[in-house]
C-alpha positions as CSV (number, residue, x, y, z in Angstrom):
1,X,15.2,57.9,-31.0
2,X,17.5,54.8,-31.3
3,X,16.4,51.5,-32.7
4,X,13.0,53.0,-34.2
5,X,14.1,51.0,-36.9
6,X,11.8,47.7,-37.8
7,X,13.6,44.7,-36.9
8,X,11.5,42.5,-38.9
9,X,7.5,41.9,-40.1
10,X,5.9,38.9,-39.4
11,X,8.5,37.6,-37.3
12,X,8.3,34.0,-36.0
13,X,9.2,33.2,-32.4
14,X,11.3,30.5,-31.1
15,X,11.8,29.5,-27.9
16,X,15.3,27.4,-26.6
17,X,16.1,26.1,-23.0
18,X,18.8,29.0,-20.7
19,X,21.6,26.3,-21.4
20,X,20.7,25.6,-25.2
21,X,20.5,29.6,-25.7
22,X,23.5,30.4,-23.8
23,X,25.8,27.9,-25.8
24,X,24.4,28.5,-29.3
25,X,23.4,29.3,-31.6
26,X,23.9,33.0,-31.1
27,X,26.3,32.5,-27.7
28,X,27.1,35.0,-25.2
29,X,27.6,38.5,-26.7
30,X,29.9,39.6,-24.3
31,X,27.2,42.1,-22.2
32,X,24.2,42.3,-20.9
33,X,21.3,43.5,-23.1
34,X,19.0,45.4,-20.8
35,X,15.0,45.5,-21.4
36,X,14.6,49.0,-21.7
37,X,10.6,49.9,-20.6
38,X,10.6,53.6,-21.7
39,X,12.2,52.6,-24.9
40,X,9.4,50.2,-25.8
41,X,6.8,52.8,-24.5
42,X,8.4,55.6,-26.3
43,X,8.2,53.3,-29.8
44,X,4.2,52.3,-29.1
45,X,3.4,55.8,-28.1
46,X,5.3,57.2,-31.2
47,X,3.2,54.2,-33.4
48,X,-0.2,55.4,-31.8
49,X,0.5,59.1,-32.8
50,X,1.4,58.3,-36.6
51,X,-2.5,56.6,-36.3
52,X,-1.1,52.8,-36.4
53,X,-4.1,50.7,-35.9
54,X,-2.5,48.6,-32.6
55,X,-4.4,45.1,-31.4
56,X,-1.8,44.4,-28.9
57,X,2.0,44.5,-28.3
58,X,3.6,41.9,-26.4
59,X,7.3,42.1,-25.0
60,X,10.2,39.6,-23.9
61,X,13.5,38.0,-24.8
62,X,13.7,36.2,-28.2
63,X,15.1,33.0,-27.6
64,X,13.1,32.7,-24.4
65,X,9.7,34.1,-25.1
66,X,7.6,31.1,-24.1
67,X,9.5,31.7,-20.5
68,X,10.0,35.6,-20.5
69,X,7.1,37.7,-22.3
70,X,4.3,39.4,-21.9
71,X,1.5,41.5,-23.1
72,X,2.5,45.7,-22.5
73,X,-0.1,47.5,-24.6
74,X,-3.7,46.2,-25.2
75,X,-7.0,48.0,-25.5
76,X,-5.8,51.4,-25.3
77,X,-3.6,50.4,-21.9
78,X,-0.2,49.8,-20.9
79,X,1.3,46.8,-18.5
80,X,4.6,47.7,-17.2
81,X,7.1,45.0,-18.3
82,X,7.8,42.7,-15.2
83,X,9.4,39.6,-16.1
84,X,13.2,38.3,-16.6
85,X,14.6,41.8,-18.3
86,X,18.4,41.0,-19.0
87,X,20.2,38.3,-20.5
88,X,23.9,37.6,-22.5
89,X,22.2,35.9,-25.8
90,X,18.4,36.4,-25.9
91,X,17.3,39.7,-27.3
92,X,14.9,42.1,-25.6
93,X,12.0,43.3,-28.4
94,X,7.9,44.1,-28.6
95,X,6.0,42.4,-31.5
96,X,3.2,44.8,-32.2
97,X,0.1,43.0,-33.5
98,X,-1.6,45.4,-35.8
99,X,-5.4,44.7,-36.9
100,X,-4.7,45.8,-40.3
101,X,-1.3,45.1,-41.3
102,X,1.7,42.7,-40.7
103,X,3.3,42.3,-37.1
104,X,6.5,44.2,-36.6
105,X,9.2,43.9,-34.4
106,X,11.3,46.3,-32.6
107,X,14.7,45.5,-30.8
108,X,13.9,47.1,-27.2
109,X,17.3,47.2,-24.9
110,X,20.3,48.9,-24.0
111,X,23.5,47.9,-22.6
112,X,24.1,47.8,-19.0
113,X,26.5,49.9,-17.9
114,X,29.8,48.7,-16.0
115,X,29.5,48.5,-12.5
């Protein structure tokens, strides 16, 4: 599976206006990044079966994630992503919150194909 890979432990959140975000500091990237659902189930399904110890996993669009995130996996359930799920600067990723070990993040999107 693509982007299994940790993005980063313990990552801390910010969270920029649309306008701020779309100028800088990261800009547009020239395509939409596309919140990808089965990718961010596939990568908390895979966690649960290697006996990861999950509290919660929440998932939105860094850069925005006051505005545009969520919690997908908590108590043993899962919550269909269903807010803002594309965007030209602000990432799509899950944060897992583990009860016994540092957070992790995961980047969670694909590219959206030409129309």
């Amino acid at each position: 599976m693509e982007n299994l890979e940790v993005k980063a432990k313990n990552y801390k959140l910010g969270s920029i206006g649309w306008a701020e975000g779309f100028m800088k500091p990261k800009g547009d990237v020239g395509f939409f990044m596309v919140a990808d659902w089965d990718k961010a189930k596939s990568i908390i399904e895979n966690l649960i079966s290697e006996g990861k110890n999950i509290d919660e996993v929440e998932m939105g669009l860094d850069g925005y994630w006051r505005e545009n995130s969520m919690t997908v996996w908590q108590d043993a359930e899962f919550t269909e992503y269903d807010f803002y799920g594309s965007s030209k600067w602000a990432e799509p990723i899950i944060i897992v919150n583990y009860k016994d070990a540092p957070s992790e993040t995961y980047s969670v999107w694909k590219r959206k194909a030409k129309s």
